[in-house]
C-alpha positions in Angstrom: -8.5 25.2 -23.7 -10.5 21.6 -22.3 -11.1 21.5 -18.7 -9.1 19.2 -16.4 -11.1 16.8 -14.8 -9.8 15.5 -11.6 -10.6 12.6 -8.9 -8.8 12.4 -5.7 -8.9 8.5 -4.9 -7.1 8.5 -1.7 -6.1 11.2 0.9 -3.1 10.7 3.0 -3.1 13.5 5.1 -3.1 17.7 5.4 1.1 19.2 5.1 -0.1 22.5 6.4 -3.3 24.7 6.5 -3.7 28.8 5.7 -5.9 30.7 7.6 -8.0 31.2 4.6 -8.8 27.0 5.0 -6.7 26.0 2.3 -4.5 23.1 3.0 -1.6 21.6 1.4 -2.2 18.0 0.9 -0.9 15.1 -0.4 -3.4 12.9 -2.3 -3.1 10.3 -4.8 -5.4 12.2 -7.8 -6.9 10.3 -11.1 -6.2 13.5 -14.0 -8.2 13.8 -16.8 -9.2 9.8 -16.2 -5.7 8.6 -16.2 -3.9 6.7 -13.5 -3.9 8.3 -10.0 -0.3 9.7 -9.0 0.4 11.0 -6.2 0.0 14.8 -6.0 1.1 17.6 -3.4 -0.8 20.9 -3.7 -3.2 23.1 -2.6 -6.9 22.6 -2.4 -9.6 24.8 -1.5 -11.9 23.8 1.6 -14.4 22.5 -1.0 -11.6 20.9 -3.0 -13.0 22.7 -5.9 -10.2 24.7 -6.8 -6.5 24.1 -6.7 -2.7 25.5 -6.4 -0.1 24.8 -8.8 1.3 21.5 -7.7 3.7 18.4 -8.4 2.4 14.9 -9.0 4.6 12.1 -8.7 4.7 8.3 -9.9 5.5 5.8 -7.7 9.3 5.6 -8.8 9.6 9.3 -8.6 8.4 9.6 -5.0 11.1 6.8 -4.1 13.6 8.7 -5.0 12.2 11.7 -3.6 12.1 9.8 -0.1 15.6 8.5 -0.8 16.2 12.7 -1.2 14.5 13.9 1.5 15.8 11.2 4.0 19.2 11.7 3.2 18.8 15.6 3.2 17.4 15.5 6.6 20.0 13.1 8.4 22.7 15.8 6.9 20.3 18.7 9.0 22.6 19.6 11.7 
């Protein structure tokens, strides 16, 4: 198995944190030298290690704000 390179080329901000430091965080992230998507997982304190995650391209995440936005207004 090759190893997954990685680059995190712009940090947007920490979902939540564990005790243990890890945070869930939503980044945009370069893979394996390709185009950065945007990427929600979790990262060690180091960001050395990683959860499973979802990365998204730009369309996806407008739909998934179109989603989430309609889900929350129907929150009663």
């Amino acid at each position: 198995m090759s190893d997954i390179t990685f680059e995190i080329t712009k940090h947007f901000g920490v979902l939540s944190e564990e005790k243990s430091g890890w945070k869930k965080e939503l980044n945009m992230v370069s893979w394996n030298n390709r185009a950065p998507k945007l990427d929600i997982r979790d990262w060690s304190p180091d960001h050395e290690k990683m959860g499973k995650g979802i990365t998204l391209t730009k369309e996806e995440a407008q739909k998934l704000l179109e989603f989430l936005t309609g889900a929350i207004n129907s929150v009663t």
